[in-house]
C-alpha positions in Angstrom: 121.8 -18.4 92.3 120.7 -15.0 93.2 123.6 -13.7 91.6 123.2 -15.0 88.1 119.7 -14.6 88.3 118.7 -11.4 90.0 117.2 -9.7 87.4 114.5 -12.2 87.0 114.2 -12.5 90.7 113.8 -8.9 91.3 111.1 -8.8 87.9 109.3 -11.7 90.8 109.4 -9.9 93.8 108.1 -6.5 91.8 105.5 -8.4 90.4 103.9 -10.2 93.6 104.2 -6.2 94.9 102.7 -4.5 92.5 99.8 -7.1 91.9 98.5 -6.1 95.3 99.1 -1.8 94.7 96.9 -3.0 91.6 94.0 -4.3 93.3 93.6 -0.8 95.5 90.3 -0.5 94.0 88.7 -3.7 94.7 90.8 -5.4 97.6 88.9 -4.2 100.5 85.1 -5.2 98.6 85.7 -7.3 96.3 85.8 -10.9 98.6 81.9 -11.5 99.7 79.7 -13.0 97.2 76.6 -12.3 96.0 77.2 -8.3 96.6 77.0 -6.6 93.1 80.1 -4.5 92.4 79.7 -0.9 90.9 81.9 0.5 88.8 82.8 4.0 87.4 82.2 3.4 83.6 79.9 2.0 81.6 81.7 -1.1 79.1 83.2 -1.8 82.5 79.7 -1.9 84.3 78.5 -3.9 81.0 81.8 -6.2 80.9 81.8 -7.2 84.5 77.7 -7.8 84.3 78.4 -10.7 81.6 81.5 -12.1 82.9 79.4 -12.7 85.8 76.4 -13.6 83.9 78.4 -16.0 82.4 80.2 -17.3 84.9 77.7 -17.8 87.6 74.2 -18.4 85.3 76.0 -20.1 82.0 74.2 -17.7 79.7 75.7 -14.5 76.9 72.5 -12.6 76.9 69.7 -11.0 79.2 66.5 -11.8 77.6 64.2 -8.3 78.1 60.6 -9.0 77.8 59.7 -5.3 77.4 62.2 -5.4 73.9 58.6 -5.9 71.5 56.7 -3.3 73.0 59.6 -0.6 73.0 61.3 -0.9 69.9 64.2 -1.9 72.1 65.1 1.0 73.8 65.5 -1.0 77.2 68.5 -1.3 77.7 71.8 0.3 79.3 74.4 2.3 77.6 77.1 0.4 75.9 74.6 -2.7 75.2 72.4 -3.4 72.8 69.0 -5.6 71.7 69.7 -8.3 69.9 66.6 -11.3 69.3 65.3 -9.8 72.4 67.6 -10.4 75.0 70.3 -7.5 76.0 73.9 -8.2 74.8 77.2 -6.0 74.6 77.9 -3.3 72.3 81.4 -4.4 72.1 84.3 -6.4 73.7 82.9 -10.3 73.9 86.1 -11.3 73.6 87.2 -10.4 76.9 83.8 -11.3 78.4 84.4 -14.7 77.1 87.8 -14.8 78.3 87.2 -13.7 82.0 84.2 -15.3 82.2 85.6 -18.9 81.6 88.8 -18.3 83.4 87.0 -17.5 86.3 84.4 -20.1 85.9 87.5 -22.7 86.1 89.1 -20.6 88.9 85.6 -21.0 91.2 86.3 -24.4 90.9 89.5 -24.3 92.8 88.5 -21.6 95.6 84.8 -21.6 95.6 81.6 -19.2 94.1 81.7 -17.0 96.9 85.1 -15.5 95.9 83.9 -14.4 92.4 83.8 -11.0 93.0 87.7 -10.9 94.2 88.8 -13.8 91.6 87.3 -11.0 88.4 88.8 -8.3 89.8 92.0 -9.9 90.6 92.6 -11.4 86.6 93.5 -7.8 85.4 95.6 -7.1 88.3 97.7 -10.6 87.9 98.3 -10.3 84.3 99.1 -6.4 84.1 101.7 -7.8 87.3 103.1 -10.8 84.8 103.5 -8.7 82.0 106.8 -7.6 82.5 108.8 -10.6 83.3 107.5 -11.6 79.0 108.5 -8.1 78.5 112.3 -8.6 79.7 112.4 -12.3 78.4 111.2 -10.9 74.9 113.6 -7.5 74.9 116.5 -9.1 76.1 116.6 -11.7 73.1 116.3 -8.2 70.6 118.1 -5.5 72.8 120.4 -4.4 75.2 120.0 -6.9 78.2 120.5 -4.3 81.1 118.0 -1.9 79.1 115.2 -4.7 78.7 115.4 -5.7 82.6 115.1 -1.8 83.2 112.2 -1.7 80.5 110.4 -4.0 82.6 111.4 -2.4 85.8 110.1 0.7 84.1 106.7 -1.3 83.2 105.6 -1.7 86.6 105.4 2.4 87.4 104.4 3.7 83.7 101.3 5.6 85.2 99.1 4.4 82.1 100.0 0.5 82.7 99.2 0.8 86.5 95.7 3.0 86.1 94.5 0.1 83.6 95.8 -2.6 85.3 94.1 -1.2 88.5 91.1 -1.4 86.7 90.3 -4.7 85.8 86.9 -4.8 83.4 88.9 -2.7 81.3 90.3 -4.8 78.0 93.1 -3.3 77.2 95.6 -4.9 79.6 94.5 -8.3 78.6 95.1 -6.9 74.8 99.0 -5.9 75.7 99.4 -8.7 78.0 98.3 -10.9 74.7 100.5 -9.1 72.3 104.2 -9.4 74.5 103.3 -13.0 75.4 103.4 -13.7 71.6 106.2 -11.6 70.9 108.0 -13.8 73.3 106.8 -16.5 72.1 108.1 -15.8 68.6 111.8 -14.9 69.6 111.7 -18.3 72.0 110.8 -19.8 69.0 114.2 -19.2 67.2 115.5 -21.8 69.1 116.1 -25.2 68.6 114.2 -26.7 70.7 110.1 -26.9 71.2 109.8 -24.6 68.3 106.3 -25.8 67.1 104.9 -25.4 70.2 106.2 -21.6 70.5 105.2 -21.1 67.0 101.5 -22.2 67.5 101.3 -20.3 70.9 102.6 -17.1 68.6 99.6 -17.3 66.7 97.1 -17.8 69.3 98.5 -15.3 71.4 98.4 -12.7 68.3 94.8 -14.0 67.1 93.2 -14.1 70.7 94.1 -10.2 70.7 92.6 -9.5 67.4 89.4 -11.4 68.9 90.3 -9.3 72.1 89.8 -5.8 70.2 89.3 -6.4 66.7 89.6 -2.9 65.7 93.0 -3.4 65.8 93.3 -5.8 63.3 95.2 -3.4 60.6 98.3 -3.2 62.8 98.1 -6.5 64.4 97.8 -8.4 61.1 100.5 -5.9 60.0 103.1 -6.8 62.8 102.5 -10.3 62.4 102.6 -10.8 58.9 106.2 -8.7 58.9 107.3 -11.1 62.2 106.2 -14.2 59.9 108.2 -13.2 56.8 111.3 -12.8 58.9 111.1 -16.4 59.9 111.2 -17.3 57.2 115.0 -18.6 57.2 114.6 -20.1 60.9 110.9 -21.8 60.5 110.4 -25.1 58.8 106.2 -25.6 57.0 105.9 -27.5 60.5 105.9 -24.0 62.6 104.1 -22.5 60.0 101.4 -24.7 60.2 101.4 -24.3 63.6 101.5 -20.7 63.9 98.5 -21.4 61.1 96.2 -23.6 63.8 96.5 -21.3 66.6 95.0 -18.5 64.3 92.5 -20.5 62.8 91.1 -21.6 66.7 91.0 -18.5 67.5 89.0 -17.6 64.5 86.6 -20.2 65.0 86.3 -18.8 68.5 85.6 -15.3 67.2 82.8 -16.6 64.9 81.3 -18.1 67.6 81.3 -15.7 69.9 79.5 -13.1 67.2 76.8 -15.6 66.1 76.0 -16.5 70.1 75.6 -12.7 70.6 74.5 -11.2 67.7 72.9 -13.8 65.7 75.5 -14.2 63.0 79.3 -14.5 62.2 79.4 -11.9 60.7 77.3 -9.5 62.7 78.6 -6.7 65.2 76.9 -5.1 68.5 78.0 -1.9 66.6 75.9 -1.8 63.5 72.0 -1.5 64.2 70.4 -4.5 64.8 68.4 -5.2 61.5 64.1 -5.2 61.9 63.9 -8.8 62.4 65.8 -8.5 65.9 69.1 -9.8 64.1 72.5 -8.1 64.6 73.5 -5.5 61.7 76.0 -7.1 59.1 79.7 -5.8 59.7 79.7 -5.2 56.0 76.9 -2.3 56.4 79.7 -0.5 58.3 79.3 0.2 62.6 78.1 3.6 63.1 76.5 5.1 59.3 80.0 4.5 57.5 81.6 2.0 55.1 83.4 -1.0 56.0 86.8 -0.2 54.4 86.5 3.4 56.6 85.7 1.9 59.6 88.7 -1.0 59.2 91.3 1.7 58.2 90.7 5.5 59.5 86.9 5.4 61.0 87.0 8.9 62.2 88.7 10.4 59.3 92.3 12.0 58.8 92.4 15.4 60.6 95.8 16.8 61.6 94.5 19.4 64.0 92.9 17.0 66.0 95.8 14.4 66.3 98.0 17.6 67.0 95.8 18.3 69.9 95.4 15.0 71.4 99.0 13.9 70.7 99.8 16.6 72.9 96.9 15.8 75.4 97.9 12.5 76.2 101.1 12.4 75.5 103.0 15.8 77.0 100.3 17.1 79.1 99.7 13.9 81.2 102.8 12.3 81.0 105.4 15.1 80.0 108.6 13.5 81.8 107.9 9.8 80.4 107.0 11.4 77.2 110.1 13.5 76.4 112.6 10.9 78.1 111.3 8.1 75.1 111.4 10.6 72.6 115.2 11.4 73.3 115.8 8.4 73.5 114.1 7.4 70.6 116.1 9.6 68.6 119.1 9.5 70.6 119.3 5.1 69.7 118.1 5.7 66.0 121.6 7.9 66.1 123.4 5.5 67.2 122.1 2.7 65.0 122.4 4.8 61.8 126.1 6.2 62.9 127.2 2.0 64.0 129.3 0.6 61.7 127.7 -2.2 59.2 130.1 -5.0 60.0 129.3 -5.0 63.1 125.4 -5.7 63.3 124.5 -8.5 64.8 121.8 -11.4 63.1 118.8 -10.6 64.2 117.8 -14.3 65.0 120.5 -13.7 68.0 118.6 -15.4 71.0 121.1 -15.3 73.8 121.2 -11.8 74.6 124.7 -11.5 74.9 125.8 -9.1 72.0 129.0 -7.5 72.0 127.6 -4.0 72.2 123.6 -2.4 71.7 122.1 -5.2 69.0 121.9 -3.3 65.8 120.0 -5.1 63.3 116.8 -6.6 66.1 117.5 -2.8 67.5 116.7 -0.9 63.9 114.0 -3.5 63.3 112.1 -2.5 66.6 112.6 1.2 66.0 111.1 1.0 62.8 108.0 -1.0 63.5 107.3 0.9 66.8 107.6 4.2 64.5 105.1 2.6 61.9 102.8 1.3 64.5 103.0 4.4 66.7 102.0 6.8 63.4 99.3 4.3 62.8 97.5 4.5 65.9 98.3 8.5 66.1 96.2 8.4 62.9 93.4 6.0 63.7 92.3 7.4 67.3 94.0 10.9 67.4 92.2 11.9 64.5 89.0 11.7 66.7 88.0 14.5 69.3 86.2 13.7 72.3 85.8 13.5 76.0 85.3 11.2 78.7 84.1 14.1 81.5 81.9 16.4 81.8 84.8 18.9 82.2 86.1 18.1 79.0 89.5 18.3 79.9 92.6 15.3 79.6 92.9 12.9 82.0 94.0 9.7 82.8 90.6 7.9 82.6 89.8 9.3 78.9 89.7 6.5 75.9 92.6 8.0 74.6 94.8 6.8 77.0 93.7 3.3 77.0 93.9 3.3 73.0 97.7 4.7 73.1 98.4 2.3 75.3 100.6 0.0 73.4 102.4 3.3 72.5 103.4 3.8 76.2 104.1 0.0 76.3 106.8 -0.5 73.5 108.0 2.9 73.8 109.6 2.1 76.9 112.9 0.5 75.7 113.5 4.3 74.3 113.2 5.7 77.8 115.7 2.7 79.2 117.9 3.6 77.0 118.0 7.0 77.9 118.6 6.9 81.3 121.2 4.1 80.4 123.3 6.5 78.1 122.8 9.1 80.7 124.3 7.0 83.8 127.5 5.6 81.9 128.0 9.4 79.9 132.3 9.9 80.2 131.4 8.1 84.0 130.5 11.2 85.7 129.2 11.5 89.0 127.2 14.6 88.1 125.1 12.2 85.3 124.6 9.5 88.0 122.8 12.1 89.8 120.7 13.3 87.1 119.5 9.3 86.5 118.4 8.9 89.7 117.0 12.5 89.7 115.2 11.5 86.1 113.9 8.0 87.7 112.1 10.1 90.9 111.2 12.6 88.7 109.5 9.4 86.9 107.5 7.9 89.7 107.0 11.3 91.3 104.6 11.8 88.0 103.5 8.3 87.7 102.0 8.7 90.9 100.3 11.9 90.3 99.1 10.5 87.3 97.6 7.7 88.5 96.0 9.3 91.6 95.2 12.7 89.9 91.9 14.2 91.4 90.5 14.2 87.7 89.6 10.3 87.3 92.3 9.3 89.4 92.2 6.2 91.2 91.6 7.3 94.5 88.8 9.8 93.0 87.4 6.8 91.4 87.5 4.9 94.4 85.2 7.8 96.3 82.9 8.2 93.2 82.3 4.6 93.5 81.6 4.8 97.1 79.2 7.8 96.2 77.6 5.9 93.6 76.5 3.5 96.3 75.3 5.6 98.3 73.2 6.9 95.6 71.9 3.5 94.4 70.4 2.8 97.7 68.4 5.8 97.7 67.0 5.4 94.4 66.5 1.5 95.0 64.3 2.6 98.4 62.4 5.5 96.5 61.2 3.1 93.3 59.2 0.1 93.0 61.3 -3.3 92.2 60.1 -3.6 88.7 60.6 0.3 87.9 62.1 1.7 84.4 64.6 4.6 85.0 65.0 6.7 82.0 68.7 8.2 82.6 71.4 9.5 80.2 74.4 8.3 83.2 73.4 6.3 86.0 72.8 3.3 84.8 76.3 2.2 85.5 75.1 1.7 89.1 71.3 1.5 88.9 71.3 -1.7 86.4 70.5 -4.6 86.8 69.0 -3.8 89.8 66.5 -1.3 87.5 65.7 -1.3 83.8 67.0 1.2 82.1 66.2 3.7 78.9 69.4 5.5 78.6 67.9 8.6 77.1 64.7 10.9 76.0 66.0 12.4 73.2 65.9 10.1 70.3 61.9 9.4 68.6 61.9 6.1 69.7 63.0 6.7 72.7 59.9 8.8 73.6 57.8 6.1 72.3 58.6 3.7 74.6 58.5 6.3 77.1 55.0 6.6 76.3 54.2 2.7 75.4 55.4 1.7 78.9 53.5 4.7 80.8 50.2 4.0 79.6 50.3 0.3 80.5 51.0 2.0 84.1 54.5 0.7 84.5 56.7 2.6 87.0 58.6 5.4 84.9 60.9 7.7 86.8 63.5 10.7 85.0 66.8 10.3 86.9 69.5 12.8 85.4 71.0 16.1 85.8 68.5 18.8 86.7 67.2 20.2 83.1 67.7 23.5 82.2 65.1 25.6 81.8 65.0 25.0 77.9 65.1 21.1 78.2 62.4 21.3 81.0 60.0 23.1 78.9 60.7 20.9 75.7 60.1 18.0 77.6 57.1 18.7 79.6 55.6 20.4 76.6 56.1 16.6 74.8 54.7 15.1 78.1 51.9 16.9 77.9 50.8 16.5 74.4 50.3 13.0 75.7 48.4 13.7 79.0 51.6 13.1 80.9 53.8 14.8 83.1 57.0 15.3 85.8 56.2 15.0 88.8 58.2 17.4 91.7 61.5 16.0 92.4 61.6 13.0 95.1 65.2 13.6 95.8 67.7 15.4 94.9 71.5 15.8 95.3 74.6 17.5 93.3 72.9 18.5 90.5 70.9 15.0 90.1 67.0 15.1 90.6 64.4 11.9 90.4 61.1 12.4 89.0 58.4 10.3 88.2 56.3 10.5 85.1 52.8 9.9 85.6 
């Protein structure tokens, strides 16, 4: 058994492995219930809040009574006001998603285990990824290169960081994606093909509902994966395909008008003056609809140039040039294969005499397409996550290119394949296995760099703790913090005005100190310019800063009274 099956058992045994190496953050704190985890972001501070708000209170929103009085400027960073009650900027899919898995899992092994049944979700499905990987590759390319794609899976330093992360979205979004590729291939087959057909589509439509800014490619991929079946499926998979889609879109509907008010409305676009979510169709963010669908942040070379290289060679230089010689060492070889000897590519065994050709081209092509794409979309953007502003692993960028790093992998597998059967040398055996160390030697790096790594994530966290306490003891329970960063670990235990900058803002600054409510300043010490400017504001309304209460690493607490 072991012998005709190892691969698959060895994809198991990786996989029960790995799922614990992925739950380093959270293993040790995440079991007791009701302790309130912190977390080192903000959507995942904001996720995490309404998976739990949902889970354990059966409610989408956190009604703020202070939302009429401030213009709405209570709230953390990456929410927004919303018919006053606070609700996410973005991601409700994935909210939705944990947050009735987990419900149902609470059932099984009790409330008290919520914390470590969240965290774990991320953890288990970036750990089942793989084995859909291999049982999807093998049915379009070399079988020894699709079980060492997945092997591969397991260690890529960008797959292990998010799945180590778990209020993070975008492992769910991959995990979503190969489970319908695989479901798709599967479907070839004669037997339960309706079944696999519908599952395609509500795999492919619950990632669109997932992350809908990746609708262009996703609608892309599956539209081109739809015409090809077209000499394989009958009107009944079709149809099927068809239902899954339309329940997920009944789902996203429902979703936007429970949170925002309206189908068609978006946590992105400014609420309008009756309280309502803004229209999708004003455009998120100032710009038109089409540009915010297609190339939100423009088309600049310079800065895809520059963040290609960023997140691609920088962070990841061995993984990176590995796929790209492979990637042009397999288009070789398809271009220089000879025609007759392409294989169909509705081949679902696996067994082809040779690399499959025709499947093999076809996945080049649309990783290419969808790989340019995304290049274009994201790295046209320039921003950073840190206050250094340098790369690293925990930047946007990496999570967006993520499906890059994914499906790029069969490249790199291929590689290292060529590499260990080139003329049977023992000297290119060597360089494999020195290629594969050299692989996890900067996976591992990558993952635990000092900048955002996980283990500097784990003491930040541990800081932030620390922190939270001291700020909890110095204010009163029904306080407002005004802070441009720490709510991630001061909410919901304070409310929060993430900012002074902006008009209103200040108003409600003002609104809320005159009816004598607590109001404390909790940021990075001002400089001397900032100081001035804001006690000469202060002032001009017979307020001011009071000396710092505490103080640490830069970070001061004042009140304003």
């Amino acid at each position: 058994m072991f012998k005709r099956n190892w691969k698959i058992i060895t994809l198991v045994v990786l996989g029960a492995v790995f799922f614990v190496v992925y739950l380093y953050l959270y293993l040790p704190t995440a079991s007791k219930y009701p302790d309130y985890l912190i977390l080192n972001q903000p959507d995942e501070s904001i996720n995490y809040f309404f998976i739990r708000e949902l889970a354990l209170n059966n409610r989408l929103g956190l009604p703020e009574p202070l939302s009429g009085i401030t213009a709405s400027q209570v709230h953390p960073r990456s929410t927004t006001v919303v018919n006053g009650a606070i609700v996410p900027i973005g991601f409700p899919g994935v909210i939705v998603i944990f947050g009735l898995i987990t419900k149902l899992l609470m059932k099984i092994f009790g409330i008290g285990n919520f914390n470590l049944l969240t965290a774990a979700l991320t953890p288990f499905l970036a750990a089942l990824t793989p084995l859909f990987f291999y049982g999807f590759l093998r049915r379009i390319w070399d079988e020894h290169g699709a079980w060492f794609s997945a092997v591969l899976l397991f260690f890529l330093p960008s797959w292990w960081y998010y799945a180590s992360r778990p209020f993070q979205h975008n492992t769910l979004l991959v995990f979503l994606i190969i489970v319908g590729l695989y479901c798709y291939i599967v479907s070839f087959a004669k037997f339960k093909k309706i079944w696999f057909g519908f599952l395609f589509g509500l795999c492919f439509g619950l990632a669109i509902y997932v992350r809908p800014s990746e609708i262009v490619w996703l609608a892309a991929l599956g539209a081109s994966e739809l015409i090809a079946a077209r000499k394989v499926w009958s009107w009944r998979e079709y149809f099927a395909c068809g239902v899954g889609l339309v329940l997920t879109a009944i789902l996203f509907f429902t979703t936007q008008t429970t949170f925002y008010g309206s189908a068609f409305a978006s946590g992105y676009v400014r609420p309008t003056i009756d309280g309502v979510g803004g229209i999708i169709t004003a455009g998120p963010q100032g710009i038109g609809l089409i540009k915010a669908i297609f190339l939100p942040f423009g088309l600049h070379f310079g800065a895809m140039a520059r963040n290609f290289y960023a997140y691609f060679f920088s962070l990841f230089g061995v993984w990176s040039v590995l796929a790209i010689a492979g990637l042009g060492i397999s288009v070789w070889f398809l271009l220089c294969h000879p025609r007759e000897n392409r294989d169909p590519v509705d081949d679902l065994e696996g067994k082809f005499a040779g690399f499959p050709i025709k499947s093999g081209m076809t996945y080049a092509v649309l990783f290419l397409l969808v790989s340019i794409y995304l290049l274009f979309f994201y790295g046209s953007w320039q921003f950073f996550d840190n206050l250094l502003r340098a790369p690293s692993i925990g930047t946007s960028y990496v999570r967006y290119f993520l499906p890059i790093y994914v499906f790029g992998l069969p490249f790199l597998s291929f590689f290292l394949l060529w590499l260990w059967m080139l003329q049977r040398k023992i000297i290119f055996k060597i360089a494999t296995a020195v290629l594969f160390l050299a692989l996890i030697t900067n996976s591992f790096g990558a993952v635990f760099a000092p900048l955002e790594g996980l283990s500097s994530v784990k003491m930040t966290v541990a800081e932030y703790g620390e922190w939270q306490k001291k700020i909890y003891a110095l204010t009163e329970d029904n306080a407002i913090i005004v802070t441009r960063y720490a709510d991630k670990y001061l909410f919901p235990g304070r409310k929060i005005i993430p900012g002074w900058e902006m008009t209103e803002q200040k108003n409600a600054i003002i609104v809320l100190a005159r009816q004598g409510r607590p109001i404390y300043l909790y940021d990075l010490k001002l400089t001397e310019k900032e100081d001035a400017a804001l006690a000469e504001f202060l002032s001009g309304k017979n307020l001011k800063l009071s000396a710092p209460l505490a103080d640490w690493e830069n970070i001061e607490l004042k009140k304003i009274e």
